[in-house]
C-alpha positions in Angstrom: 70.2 -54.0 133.7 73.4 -53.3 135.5 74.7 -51.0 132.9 71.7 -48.4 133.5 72.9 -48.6 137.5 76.6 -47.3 136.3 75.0 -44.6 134.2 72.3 -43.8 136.3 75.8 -43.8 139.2 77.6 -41.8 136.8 75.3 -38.9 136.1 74.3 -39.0 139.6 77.8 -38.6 141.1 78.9 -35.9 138.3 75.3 -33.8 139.3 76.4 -34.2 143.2 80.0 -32.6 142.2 78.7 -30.1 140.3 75.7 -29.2 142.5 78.0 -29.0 145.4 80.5 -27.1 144.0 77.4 -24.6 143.3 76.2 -24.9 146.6 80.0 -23.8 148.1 80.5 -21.5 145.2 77.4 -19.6 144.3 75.1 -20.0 147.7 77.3 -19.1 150.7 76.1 -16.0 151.9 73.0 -15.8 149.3 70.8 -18.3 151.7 70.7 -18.8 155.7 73.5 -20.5 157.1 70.1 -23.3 158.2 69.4 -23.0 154.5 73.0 -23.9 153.3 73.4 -26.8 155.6 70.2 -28.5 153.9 72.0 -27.8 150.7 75.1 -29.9 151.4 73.2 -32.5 153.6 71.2 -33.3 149.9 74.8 -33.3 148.0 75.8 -35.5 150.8 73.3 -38.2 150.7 73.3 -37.6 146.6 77.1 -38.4 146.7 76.8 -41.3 148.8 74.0 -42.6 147.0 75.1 -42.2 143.3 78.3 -44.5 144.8 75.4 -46.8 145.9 74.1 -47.0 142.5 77.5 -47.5 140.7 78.1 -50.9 143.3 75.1 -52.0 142.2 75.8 -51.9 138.3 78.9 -53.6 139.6 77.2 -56.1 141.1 74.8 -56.6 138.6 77.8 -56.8 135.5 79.7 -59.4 137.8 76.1 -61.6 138.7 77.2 -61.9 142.1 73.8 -61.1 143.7 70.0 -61.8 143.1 68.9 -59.7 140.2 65.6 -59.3 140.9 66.5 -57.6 144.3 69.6 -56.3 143.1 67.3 -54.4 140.2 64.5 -53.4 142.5 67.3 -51.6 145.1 69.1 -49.7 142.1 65.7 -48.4 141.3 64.3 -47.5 145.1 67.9 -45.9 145.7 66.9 -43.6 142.0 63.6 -42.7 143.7 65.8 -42.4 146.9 67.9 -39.6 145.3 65.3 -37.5 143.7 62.8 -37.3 146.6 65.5 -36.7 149.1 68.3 -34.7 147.8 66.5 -32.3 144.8 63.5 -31.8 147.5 66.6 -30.7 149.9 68.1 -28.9 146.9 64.3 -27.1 146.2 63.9 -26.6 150.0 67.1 -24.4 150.5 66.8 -22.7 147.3 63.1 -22.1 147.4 62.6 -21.5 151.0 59.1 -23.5 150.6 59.2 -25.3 153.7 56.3 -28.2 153.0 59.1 -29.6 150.6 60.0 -31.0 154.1 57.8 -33.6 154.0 58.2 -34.9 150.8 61.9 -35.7 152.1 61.3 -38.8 154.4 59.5 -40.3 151.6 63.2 -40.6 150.3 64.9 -41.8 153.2 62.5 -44.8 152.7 63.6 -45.8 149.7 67.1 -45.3 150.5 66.5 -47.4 153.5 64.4 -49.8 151.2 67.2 -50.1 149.0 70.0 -50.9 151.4 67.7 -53.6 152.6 67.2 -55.1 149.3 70.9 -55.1 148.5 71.7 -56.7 151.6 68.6 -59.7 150.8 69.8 -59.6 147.2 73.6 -60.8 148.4 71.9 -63.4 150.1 70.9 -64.9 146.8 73.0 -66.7 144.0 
């Protein structure tokens, strides 16, 4: 279990790099300024969150947290990632503006996740 949370971390943190560095690189001055700034708030909460899943294979190689929780967060923060940043990423690219609403559904499971690593440290 914690192995796929430090590759799922992995390729998660590489795609944030690499999408960012697109974002700087290729979009400036090819989207809105409003556009942009959606951009790099998805490769911010990407970033932030591909660290999140990389402490939680950590966690789960060292068995110093409840697995069950510590298992179910790895997997809402997953969900977390591709419902909020790549319907961010879409959104700026696409201009399609209901994408919008698909991105709270993300900040839920990031929230969820957060929540579950917290209740999963509680256990052990």
């Amino acid at each position: 279990m914690a192995r796929i949370f430090i590759i799922l971390g992995s390729i998660n943190l590489f795609l944030s790099v690499a999408l960012g560095a697109f974002g700087a690189h290729g979009l400036e001055g090819k989207i809105t300024d409003h556009l942009l700034e959606v951009y790099k708030t998805g490769v911010h909460y990407h970033m932030i969150h591909g660290l999140g899943l990389l402490g939680i294979g950590i966690l789960g190689e060292r068995g110093i947290a409840g697995m069950k929780q510590l298992k179910l967060a790895g997997w809402f923060m997953q969900a977390g990632i591709i419902f909020f940043a790549f319907s961010l990423y879409i959104l700026a690219l696409t201009g399609i503006g209901w994408l919008g609403a698909i991105t709270p559904i993300g900040g839920v499971c990031f929230l969820i996740s957060w929540a579950l690593l917290a209740f999963a440290a509680t256990k052990k």
